[in-house]
C-alpha positions in Angstrom: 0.0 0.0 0.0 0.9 3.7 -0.9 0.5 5.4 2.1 1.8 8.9 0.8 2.5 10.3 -2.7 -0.2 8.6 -4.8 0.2 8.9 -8.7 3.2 11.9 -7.5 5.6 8.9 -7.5 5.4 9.1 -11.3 7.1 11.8 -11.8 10.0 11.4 -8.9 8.1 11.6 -5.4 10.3 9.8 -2.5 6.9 8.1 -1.0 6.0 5.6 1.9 4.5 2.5 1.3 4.1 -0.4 3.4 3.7 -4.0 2.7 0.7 -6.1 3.2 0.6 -9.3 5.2 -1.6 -10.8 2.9 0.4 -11.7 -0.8 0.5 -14.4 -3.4 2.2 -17.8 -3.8 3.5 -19.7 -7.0 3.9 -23.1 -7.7 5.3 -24.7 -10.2 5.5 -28.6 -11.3 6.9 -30.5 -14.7 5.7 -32.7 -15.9 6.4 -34.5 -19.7 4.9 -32.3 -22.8 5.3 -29.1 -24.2 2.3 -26.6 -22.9 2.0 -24.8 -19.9 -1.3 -25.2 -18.2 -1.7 -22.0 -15.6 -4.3 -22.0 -13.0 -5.3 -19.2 -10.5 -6.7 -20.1 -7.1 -8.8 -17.1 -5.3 -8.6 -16.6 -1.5 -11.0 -19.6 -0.8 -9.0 -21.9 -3.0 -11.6 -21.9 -6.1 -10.3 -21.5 -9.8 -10.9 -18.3 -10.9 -8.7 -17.8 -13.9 -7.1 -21.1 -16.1 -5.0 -21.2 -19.8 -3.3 -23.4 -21.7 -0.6 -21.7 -23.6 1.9 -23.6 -26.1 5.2 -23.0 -25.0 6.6 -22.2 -28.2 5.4 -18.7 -28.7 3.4 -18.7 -25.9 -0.2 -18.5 -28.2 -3.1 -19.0 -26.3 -4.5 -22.7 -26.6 -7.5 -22.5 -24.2 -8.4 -19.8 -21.7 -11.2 -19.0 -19.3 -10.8 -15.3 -19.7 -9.0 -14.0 -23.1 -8.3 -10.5 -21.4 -6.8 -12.0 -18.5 -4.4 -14.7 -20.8 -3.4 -12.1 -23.1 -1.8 -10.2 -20.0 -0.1 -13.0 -19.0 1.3 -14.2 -22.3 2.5 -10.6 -22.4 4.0 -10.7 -19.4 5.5 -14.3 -20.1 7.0 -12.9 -23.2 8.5 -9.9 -21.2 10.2 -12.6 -19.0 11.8 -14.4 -22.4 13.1 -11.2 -23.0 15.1 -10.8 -20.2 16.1 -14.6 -20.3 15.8 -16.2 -23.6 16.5 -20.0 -21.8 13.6 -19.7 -19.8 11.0 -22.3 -20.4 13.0 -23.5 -23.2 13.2 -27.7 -22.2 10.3 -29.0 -23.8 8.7 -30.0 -20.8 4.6 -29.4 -19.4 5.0 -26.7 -17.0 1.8 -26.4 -15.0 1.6 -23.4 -13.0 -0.5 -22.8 -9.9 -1.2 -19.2 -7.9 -3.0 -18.8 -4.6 -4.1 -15.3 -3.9 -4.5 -14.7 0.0 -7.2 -11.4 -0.4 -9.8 -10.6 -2.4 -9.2 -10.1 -6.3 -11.6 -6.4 -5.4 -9.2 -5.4 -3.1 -6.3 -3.8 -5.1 -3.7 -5.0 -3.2 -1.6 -5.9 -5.8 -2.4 -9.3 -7.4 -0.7 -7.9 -11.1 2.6 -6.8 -8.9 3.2 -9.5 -6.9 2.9 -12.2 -9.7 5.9 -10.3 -11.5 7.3 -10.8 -8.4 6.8 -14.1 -7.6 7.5 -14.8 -12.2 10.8 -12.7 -11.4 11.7 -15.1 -8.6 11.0 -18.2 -10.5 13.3 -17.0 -13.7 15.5 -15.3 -11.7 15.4 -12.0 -13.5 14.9 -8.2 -12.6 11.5 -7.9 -11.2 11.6 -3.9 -12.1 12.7 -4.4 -15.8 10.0 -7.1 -15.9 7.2 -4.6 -14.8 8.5 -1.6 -16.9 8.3 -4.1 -19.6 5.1 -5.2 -19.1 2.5 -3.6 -16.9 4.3 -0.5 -16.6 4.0 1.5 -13.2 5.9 2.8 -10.9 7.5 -0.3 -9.0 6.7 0.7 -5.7 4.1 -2.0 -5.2 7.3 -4.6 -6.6 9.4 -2.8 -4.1 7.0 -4.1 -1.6 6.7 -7.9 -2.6 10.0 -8.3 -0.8 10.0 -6.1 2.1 9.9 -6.9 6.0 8.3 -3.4 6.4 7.9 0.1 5.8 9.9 1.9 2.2 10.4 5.0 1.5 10.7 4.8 -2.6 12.0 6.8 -5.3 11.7 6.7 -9.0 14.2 8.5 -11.2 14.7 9.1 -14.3 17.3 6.3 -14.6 17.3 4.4 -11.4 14.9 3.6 -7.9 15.3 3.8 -4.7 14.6 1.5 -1.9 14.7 1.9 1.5 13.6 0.5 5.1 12.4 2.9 7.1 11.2 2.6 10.7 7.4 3.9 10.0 5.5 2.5 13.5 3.3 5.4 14.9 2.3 5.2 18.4 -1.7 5.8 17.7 -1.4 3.0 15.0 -4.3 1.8 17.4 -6.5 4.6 15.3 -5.5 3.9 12.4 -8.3 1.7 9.9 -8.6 0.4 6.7 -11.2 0.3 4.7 -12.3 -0.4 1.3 -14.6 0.8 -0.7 -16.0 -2.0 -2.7 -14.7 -0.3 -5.8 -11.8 -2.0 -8.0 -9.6 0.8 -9.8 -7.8 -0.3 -12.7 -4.0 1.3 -12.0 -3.3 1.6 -15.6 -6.3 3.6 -16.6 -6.3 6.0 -13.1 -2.4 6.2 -14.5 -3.9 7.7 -17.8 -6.2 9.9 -16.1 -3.4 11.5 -13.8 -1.4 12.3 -16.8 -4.2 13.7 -19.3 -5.0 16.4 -16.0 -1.6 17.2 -14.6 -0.1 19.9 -16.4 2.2 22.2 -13.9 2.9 20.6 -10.7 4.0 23.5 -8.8 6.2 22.3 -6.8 4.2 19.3 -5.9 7.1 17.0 -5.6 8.8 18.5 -3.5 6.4 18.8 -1.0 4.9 16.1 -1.4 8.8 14.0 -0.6 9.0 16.9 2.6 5.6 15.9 3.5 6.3 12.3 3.6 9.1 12.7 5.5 6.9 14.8 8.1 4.6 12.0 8.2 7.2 9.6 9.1 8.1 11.4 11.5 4.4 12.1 13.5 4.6 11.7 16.8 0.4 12.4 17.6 -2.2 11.3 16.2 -3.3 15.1 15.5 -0.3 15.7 13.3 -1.0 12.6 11.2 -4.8 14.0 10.7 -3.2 17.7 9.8 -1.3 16.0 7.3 -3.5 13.7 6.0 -6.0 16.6 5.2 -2.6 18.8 3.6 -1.9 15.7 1.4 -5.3 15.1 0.3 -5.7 18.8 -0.7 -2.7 18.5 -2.6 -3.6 16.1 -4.8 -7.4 17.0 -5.2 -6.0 20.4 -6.7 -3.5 18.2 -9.2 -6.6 15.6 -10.4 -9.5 18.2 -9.7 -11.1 15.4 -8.0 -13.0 16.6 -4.5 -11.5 14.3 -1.7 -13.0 11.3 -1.1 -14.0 12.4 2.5 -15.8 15.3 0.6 -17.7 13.2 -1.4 -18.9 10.4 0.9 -17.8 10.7 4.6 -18.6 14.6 5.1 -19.8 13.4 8.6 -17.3 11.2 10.1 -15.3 12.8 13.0 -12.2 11.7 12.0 -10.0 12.0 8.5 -10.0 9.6 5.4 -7.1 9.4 3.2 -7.1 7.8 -0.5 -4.8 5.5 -0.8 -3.7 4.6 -4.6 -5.6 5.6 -7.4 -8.5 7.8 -6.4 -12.2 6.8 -6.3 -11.8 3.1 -5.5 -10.0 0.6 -3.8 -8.7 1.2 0.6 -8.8 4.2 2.2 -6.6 5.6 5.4 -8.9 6.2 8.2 -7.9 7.8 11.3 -10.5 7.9 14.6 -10.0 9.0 18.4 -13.2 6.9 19.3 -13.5 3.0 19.7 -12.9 0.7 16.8 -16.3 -0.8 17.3 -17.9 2.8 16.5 -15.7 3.6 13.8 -16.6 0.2 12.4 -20.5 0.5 12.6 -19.6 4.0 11.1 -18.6 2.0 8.2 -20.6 -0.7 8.1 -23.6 1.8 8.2 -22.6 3.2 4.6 -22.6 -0.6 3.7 -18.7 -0.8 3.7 -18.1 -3.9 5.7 -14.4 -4.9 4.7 -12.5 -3.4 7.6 -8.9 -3.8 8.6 -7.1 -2.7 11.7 -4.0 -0.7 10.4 -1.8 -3.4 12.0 -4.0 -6.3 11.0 -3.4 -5.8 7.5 0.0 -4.3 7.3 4.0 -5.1 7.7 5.2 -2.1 10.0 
């Protein structure tokens, strides 16, 4: 999760993000032929997503969903590209992934499969990505941490680096989502078609992460949540989400990726149980301690 810098990190934003506890696993097995069968488990174990692709092109044989297999055969092919030996045994490769949340969620289920297809073919996850989905890498970036990053994207290299990010009112802090899956690419699209002059967004939005980081009450947080929010609702000339749906709730809300959909940051000085039915009253009901959901 992007906790600060949203679409900003496009254009060189140093940003905090924090890794979720929930990811994605890979398996592979051989097996005698020359196909690769993929299959895609959801949360509760049932198929969501299967392929059969012929490994010598990687042209679709059979597929459950043809958006979904053309991705991947784009993505396989990005893979060849870096290593031109991978997959080339003639063997029947039969590829299984287990998701641990909700394919709604947004919590990276694109991201950490180049991850876990870097691992497997021991290439660059970045150069993978960039070659493929495109993006920032920050949600890569993430796939291997133990905690929080601050990240950078330059015009010729990244950044990555731990950063001790473990507030002392992370006992306020919620997430929740809102039952709306945003597609990254095309919020990506939108951010550049409406950005024009960022006035000096980027650096304030790097000096205001670092602020953030550096919160020691759970009033400063809020007072910075609101300054970010305001900050990026001038560069999208989109009204903050708390604007739009939450005008009533006594604490702040805090987009969190691309705007309009997926978690929001909430912050609260009352009980979790009343921040909850706050929630659950608009009909959001999946709700996440900050801590229960994140690697701090």
């Amino acid at each position: 999760m992007l906790l600060t810098g949203e679409y900003l990190v496009l254009d060189g934003a140093r940003v905090l993000a924090v890794p979720c506890k929930l990811g994605q696993s890979l398996n592979v097995k051989e097996r005698p032929g020359s196909e690769l069968i993929w299959k895609s488990h959801d949360r509760f174990g049932n198929i969501w997503f299967e392929a059969k692709f012929d490994l010598m092109g990687f042209d679709i044989m059979e597929s459950s969903d043809k958006k979904v297999a053309k991705s991947l055969k784009s993505l396989l092919r990005a893979v060849c590209r870096q290593d031109g030996d991978f997959l080339s045994r003639w063997k029947k490769y039969i590829v299984e992934t287990y998701l641990d949340f909700d394919l709604d969620w947004g919590l990276g289920s694109s991201s950490t499969l180049v991850a876990c297809l870097a691992e497997w073919a021991e290439v660059n996850p970045y150069y993978l990505l960039f070659d493929s989905f495109g993006g920032s890498g920050y949600d890569v970036a993430c796939a291997d941490a133990e905690g929080p990053i601050l990240y950078q994207l330059g015009k010729e290299s990244l950044s990555v680096e731990s950063v001790d990010f473990n507030p002392a009112f992370k006992d306020q802090l919620y997430l929740v989502h809102l039952g709306k899956k945003q597609s990254s690419q095309e919020a990506i699209k939108h951010y550049f078609k409406r950005k024009k002059n960022l006035n000096g967004a980027i650096p304030e939005l790097t000096d205001l992460t670092s602020e953030v980081i550096g919160s020691k009450t759970l009033s400063d947080f809020e007072k910075l949540m609101i300054a970010h929010e305001g900050i990026l609702s001038a560069i999208l000339k989109i009204e903050p989400v708390k604007a739009r749906f939450f005008n009533d709730f006594w604490g702040t809300v805090k987009s969190l990726g691309a705007w309009g959909g997926d978690f929001v940051l909430v912050t609260s000085d009352r009980g979790m149980d009343d921040t909850r039915a706050y929630f659950n009253k608009k009909g959001l009901d999946t709700f996440f301690q900050f801590e229960e959901l994140v690697m701090l």
